[in-house]
N, C-alpha and C positions, 0 to 999 in steps of 0.2 A: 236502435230504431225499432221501434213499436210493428210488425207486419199482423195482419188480420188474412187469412186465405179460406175463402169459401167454398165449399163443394156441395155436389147432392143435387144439384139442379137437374131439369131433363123434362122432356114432355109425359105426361098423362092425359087420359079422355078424363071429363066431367066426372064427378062424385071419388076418384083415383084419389093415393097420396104419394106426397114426398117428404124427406128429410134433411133439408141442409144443414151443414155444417161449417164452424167459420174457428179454424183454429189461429189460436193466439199466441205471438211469441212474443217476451221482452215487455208484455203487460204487465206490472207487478204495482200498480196502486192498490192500496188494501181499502179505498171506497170509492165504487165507480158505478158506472151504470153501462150495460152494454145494448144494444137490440138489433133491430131486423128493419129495414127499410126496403121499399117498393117503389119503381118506377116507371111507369105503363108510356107505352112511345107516345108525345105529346101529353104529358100530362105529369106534373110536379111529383118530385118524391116525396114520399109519406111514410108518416112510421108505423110501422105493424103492429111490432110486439117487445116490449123492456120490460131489461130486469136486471135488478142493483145488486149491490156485495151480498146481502142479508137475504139473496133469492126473490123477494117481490115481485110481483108482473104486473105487466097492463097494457092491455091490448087495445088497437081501435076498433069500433063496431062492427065493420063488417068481418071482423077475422073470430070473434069471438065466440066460444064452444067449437070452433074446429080447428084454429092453430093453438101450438102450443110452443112456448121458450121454456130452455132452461138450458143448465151448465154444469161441464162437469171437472169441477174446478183443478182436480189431479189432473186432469189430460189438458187445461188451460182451454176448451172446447167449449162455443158454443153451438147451444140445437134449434133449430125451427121446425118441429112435428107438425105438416099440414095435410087436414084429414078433409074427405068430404071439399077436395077443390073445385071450383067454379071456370070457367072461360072467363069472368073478370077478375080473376088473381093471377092471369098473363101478365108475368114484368119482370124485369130486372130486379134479383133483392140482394140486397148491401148489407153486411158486417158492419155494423157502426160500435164504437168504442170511445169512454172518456171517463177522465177522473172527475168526482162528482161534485167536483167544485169547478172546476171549469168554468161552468156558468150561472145565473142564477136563476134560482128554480130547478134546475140540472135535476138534484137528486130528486124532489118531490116528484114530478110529471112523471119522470121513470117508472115510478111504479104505481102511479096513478092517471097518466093521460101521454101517453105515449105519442099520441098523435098529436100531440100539441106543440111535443120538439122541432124543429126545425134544424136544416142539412147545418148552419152552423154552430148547434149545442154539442157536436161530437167533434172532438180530433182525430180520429183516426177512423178509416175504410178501407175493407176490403174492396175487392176488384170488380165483384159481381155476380152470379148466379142466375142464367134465365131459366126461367120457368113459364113452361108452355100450357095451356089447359085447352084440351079441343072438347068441343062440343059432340 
C-alpha cells in the first residue's frame, strides 16, 4: 500500500517561508508525476506545483518565482520550498502521487499545467499540511 505522509506545515507572518515535506513509501512506478495541492476553507482544491520521473515542473500562477518542487529520489521525499508567502496561500496542502499513465494527459500537464489536473488525475494523498499566513 502506496502511503504519502506530509510534514513542515505551521504558521508564518506575510513575506516568511516554509518547507513541506511528503515522504513516500511502496511508490516504485519508474514514470509518474507527483505534486502539491491547496485547499482554502470554501474553495476547491487546486494544483500548486508538479513534477514527473525526469524532474520537470510546473507551477500555477500565482505560486510562480516563489514556490518551488522537487525530489529527492534516495530518500523517496518530496519538497515544497515556499518563499515570500502571502495571507492567500492559507490552506490545507496535499501530497498527490500517480503513475503517469493513469490518466490521460497525466504526464504532459505535470510538467506543463499543473493546475489544470484535477483531484481525480492522482491516486494516491497524503493527509494534509496546514499552512497558515498571517498578515
Amino acid at each position: 500500500q502506496v502511503q504519502l505522509v506530509e510534514s513542515g506545515g505551521g504558521s508564518v507572518q506575510a513575506g516568511g517561508s516554509l518547507r513541506l515535506s511528503c515522504a513516500a513509501s511502496r511508490f516504485t512506478y519508474s514514470r509518474y508525476c507527483m505534486g502539491w495541492f491547496r485547499q482554502a476553507p470554501g474553495k476547491e482544491r487546486e494544483g500548486v506545483a508538479g513534477i514527473d520521473s525526469d524532474g520537470s515542473t510546473s507551477y500555477t500562477d500565482s505560486v510562480k518565482g516563489r514556490f518551488t518542487i522537487s525530489q529527492d529520489n534516495g530518500k523517496n521525499t518530496l519538497y515544497l520550498q515556499m518563499n515570500s508567502l502571502k495571507p492567500e496561500d492559507t490552506a490545507m496542502y496535499y501530497c498527490a502521487a500517480s503513475p503517469a499513465g493513469l490518466a490521460p494527459g497525466l504526464a504532459q500537464k505535470c510538467k506543463t499545467a499543473i493546475q489544470a489536473l484535477g483531484h481525480n488525475a492522482f491516486r494516491y494523498w497524503g493527509q494534509g499540511a496546514q499552512v497558515t499566513v498571517s498578515s
